[in-house]
C-alpha positions in Angstrom: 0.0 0.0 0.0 2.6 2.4 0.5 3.7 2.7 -3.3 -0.3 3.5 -4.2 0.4 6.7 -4.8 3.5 6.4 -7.1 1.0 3.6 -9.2 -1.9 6.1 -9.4 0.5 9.0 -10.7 3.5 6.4 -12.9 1.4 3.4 -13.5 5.3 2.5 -15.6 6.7 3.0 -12.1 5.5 -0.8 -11.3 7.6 -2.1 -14.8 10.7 -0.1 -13.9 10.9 -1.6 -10.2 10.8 -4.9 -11.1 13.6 -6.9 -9.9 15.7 -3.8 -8.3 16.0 -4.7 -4.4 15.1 -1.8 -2.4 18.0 0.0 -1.1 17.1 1.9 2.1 18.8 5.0 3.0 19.6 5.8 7.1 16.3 7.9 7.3 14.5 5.2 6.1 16.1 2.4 8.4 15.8 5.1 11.4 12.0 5.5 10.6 11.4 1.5 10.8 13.7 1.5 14.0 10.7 4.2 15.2 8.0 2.5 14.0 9.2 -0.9 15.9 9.8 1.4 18.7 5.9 2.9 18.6 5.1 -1.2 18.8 6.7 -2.3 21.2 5.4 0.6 24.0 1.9 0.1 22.8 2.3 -3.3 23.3 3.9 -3.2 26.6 2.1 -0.3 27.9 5.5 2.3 27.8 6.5 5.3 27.4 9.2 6.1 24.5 11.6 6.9 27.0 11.1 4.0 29.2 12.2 2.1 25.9 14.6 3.9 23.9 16.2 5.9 27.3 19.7 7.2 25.2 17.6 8.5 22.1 15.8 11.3 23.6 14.8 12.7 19.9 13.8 9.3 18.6 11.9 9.4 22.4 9.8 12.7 21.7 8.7 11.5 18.0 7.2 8.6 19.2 5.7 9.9 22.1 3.5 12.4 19.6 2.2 8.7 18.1 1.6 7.4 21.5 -0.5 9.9 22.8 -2.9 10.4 19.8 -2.9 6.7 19.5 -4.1 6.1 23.1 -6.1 9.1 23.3 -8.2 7.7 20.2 -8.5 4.0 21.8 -9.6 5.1 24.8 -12.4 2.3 25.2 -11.8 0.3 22.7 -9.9 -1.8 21.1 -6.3 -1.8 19.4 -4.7 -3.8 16.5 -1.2 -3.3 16.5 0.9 -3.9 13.4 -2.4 -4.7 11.8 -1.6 -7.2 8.7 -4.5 -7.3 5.3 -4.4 -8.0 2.3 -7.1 -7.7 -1.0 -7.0 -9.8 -2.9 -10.6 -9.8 -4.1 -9.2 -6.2 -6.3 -6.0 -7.5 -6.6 -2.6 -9.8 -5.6 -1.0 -6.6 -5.7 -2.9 -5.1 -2.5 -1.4 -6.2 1.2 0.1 -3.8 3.6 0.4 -2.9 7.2 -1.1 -0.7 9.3 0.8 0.8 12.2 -2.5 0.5 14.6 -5.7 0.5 14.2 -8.6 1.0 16.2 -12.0 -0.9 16.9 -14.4 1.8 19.1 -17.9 1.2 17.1 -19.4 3.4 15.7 -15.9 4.1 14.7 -12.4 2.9 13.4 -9.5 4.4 13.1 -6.7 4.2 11.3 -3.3 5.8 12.8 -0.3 6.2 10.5 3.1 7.6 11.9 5.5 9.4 9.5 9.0 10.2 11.3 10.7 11.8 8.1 10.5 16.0 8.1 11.5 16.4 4.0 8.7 15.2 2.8 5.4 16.4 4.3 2.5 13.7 3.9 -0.9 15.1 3.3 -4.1 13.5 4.7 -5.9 14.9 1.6 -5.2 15.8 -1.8 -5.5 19.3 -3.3 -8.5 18.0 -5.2 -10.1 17.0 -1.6 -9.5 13.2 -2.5 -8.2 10.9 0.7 -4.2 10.0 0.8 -4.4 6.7 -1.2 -2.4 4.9 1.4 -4.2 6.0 3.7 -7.3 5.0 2.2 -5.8 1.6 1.0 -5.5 0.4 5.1 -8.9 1.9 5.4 -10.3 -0.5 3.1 -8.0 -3.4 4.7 -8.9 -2.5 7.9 -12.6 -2.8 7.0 -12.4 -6.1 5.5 -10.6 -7.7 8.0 -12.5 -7.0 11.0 -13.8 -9.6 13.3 -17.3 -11.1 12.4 -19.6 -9.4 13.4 -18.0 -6.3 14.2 -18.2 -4.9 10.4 -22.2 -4.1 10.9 -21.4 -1.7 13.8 -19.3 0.3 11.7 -20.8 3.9 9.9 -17.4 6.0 10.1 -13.5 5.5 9.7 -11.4 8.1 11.0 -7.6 8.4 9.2 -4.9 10.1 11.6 -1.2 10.8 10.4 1.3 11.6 13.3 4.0 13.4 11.7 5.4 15.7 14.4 8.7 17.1 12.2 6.4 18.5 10.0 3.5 19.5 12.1 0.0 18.4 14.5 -1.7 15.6 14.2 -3.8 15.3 10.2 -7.2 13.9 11.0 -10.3 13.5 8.5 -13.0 11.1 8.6 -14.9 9.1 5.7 -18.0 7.0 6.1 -17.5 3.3 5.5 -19.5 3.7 2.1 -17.0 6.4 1.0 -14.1 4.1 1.9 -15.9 1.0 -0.3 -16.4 3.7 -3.3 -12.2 3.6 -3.5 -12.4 0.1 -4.4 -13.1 0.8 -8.1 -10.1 3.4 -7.8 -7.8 0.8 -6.6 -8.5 -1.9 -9.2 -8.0 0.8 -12.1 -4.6 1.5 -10.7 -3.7 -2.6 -10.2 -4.6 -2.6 -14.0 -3.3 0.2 -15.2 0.1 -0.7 -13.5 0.1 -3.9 -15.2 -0.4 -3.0 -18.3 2.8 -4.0 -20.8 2.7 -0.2 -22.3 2.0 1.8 -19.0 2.8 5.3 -18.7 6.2 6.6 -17.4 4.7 10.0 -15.9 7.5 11.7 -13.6 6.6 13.9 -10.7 6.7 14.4 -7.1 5.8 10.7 -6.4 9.4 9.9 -7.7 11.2 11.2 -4.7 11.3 7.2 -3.2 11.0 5.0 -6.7 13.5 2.4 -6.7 14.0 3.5 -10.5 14.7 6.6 -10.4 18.3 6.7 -11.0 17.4 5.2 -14.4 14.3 6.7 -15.4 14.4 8.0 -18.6 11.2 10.1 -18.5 12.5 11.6 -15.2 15.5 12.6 -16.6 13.9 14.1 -19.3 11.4 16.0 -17.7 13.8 17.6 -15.2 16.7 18.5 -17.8 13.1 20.4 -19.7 11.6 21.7 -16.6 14.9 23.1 -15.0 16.1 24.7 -18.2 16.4 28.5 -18.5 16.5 30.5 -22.3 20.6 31.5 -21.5 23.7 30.3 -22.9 25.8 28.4 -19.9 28.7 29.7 -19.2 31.8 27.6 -19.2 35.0 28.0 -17.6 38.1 26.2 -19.1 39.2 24.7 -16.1 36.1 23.1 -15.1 34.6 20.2 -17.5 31.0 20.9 -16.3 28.9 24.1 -17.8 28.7 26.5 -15.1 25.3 28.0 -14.0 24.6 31.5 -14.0 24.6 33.3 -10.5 21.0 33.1 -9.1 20.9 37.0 -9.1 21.3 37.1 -12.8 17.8 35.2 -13.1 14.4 36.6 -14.1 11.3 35.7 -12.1 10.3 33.5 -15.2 13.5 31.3 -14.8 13.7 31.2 -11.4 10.0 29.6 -11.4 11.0 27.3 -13.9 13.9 26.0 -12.1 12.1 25.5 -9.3 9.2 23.4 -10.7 12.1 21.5 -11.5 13.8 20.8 -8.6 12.4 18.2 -6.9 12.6 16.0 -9.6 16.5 16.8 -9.8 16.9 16.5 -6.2 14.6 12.8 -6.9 17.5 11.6 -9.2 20.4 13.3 -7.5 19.1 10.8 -4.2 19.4 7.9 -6.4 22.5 8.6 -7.8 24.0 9.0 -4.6 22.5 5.6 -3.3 23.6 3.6 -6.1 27.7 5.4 -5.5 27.2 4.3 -1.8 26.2 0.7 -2.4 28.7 0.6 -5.2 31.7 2.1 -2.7 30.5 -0.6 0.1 31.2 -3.5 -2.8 34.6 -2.0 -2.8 34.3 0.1 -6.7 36.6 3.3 -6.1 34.1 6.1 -7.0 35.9 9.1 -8.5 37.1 11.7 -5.9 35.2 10.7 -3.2 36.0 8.0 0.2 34.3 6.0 2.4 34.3 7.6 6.3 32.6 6.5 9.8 29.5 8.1 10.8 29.9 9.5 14.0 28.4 6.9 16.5 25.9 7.5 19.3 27.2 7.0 23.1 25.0 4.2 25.0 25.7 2.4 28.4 27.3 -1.0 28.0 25.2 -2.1 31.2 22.7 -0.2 32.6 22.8 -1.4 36.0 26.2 -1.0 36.5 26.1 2.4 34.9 23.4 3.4 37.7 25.3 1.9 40.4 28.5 4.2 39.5 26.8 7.7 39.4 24.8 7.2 42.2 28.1 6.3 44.1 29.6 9.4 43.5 25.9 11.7 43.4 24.0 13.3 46.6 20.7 11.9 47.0 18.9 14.5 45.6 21.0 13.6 42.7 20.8 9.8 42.2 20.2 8.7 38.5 18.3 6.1 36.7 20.2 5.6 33.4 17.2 4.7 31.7 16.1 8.3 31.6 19.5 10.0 31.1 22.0 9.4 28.0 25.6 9.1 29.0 26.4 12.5 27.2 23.8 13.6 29.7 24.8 12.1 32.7 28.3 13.7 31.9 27.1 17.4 31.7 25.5 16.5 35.1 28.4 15.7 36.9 30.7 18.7 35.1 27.5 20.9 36.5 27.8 19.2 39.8 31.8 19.5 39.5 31.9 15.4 40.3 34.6 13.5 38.4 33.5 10.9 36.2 33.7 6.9 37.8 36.3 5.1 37.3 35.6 3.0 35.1 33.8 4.8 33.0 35.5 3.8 29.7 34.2 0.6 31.0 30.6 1.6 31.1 29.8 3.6 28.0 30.5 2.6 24.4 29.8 3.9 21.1 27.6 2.3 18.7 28.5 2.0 15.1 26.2 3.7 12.8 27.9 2.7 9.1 29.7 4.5 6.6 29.4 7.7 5.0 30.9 8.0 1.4 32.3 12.2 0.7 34.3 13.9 -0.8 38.2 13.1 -0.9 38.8 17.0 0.5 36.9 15.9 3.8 39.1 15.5 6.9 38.0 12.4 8.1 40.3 9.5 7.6 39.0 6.9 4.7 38.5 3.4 5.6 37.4 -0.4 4.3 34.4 -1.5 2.7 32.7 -3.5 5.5 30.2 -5.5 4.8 27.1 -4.0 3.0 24.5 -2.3 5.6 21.7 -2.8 4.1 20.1 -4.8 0.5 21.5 -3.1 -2.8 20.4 -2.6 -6.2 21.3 -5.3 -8.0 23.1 -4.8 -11.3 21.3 -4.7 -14.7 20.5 -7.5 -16.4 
């Protein structure tokens, strides 16, 4: 369900992605680490904090979700992780939705978004319902317990994305949510269609295609181009763009509208040089660095057991709500030395590889093993 929306707009967008393994960038590996975070406290009955004490940030994101979520279930009943599928409109149609709620006469549907680039609206311009959205609507109506369906008159959609802004909330009646049906079969067919349509646009941003897409390309070369001659300067092999201040309102405009679909094939570019440096290819002028980790305790009991050795009582810690980077500005502010062993009780966890630029400071290292899937190579 969560490619609807690049179907509806590129129904080719299904014949490009065939056979290329999805390559997830850090934002989207952080935003499934959230979303297994948002999980688990529901499950458990927990607080963000309680679970994920050394990621404040991470912490306060999820606690957003957590509160709308429990605020809308309050007395009734919650489906976690909640697994469909449709086949009755087509093979294509599964998904799962991050929680949703029974409470007759009404259901919701809760969806958390933890990225801040891309701002997901509940509606469309047009006034039409967020196809995903609407997609786990429609699963979430047809795999309700017996019984239960007939009680049903309204479902409420809800996206939680707190980088971007409050809470999104609209509500459809359950005949409204059955009309999408016919919408959804036209895009299966559509999609699968030999000749469909390569249509580039927004919905290109995450297409696993996109480094390759011909009609992207094409579009953004036409839509970014300005009526001037490039200037060129001998030393440099590239054409140089004109200074921004040298533009007319007309160009300006135009380069913008083109933008975002330059900025959608400069992201896969730079995903397919990263998985091609982690095989160990040398990519022109650039180098393989560390990320700069995160600090974490190594054992949080003994952690607690060495502050609060060397804190007042007013002062004792529970390292499950302090970081170590905070638990050492508290004992600079308190003027206390750090324990011991400290070396002993914090370490540093290993967030990957970054690929830059040759001129950047940090030292180059190895190819370790890949971090995540990547794109395989053309057939």
């Amino acid at each position: 369900m969560s490619v609807l929306e690049r179907r509806a707009n590129c129904p080719g967008s299904m014949r490009m992605e065939a056979g290329r393994t999805d390559t997830p960038s850090v934002y989207a590996a952080r935003g499934t680490e959230l979303h297994a975070v948002a999980a688990a406290c529901l499950r458990d009955s927990l607080d963000a904090i309680e679970y994920i004490p050394d990621d404040p940030d991470g912490a306060a994101l999820v606690q957003d979700y957590l509160d709308v979520v429990r605020h809308a279930a309050t007395g009734g009943e919650m489906l976690i992780e909640h697994e469909f599928q449709l086949e009755s409109l087509s093979a294509l149609y599964w998904g799962t939705a991050d929680c949703v709620i029974i409470r007759p006469p009404l259901l919701w549907v809760c969806d958390l978004k933890t990225g801040a680039g891309h701002p997901v609206p509940i509606r469309r311009p047009d006034g039409r319902v967020n196809l995903q959205l609407g997609g786990y609507a429609l699963g979430a109506l047809h795999s309700l317990p017996p019984g239960v369906d007939n009680e049903i008159t309204h479902v409420g959609l809800c996206i939680v994305q707190p980088r971007v802004g409050p809470p999104q909330v609209t509500t459809m009646t359950t005949g409204e949510v059955h009309d999408l049906a016919a919408d959804l079969i036209d895009i299966a067919e559509a999609a699968q269609a030999p000749d469909a349509p390569l249509v580039a646009g927004d919905h290109c941003r995450f297409c696993r295609a996109s480094g390759d897409c011909p009609e992207l390309r094409r579009v953004a070369l036409e839509r970014a181009s300005v009526e001037f001659d490039l200037a060129t300067d001998p030393a440099i092999v590239a054409p140089m763009p004109p200074s921004p201040a040298s533009l007319t309102p007309d160009q300006l405009g135009r380069i913008l509208i083109g933008a975002d679909l330059l900025e959608a094939w400069l992201t896969a570019v730079r995903a397919r040089a990263k998985a091609l440096a982690d095989k160990g290819v040398e990519i022109f002028d650039h180098k393989l660095v560390n990320r700069r980790g995160r600090r974490i305790w190594v054992d949080e009991t003994e952690a607690a057991k060495a502050l609060n050795s060397l804190l007042p009582a007013d002062d004792l810690y529970v390292v499950k709500t302090v970081s170590p980077a905070q638990a050492d500005k508290a004992l600079k502010r308190l003027k206390a030395k750090r324990p011991g062993a400290w070396d002993k009780l914090v370490t540093t966890t290993d967030p990957g590889t970054a690929l830059v630029p040759l001129a950047d400071p940090r030292p180059a290292v190895s190819p370790r093993a890949v971090e995540f899937s990547v794109e395989q190579e053309e057939q």
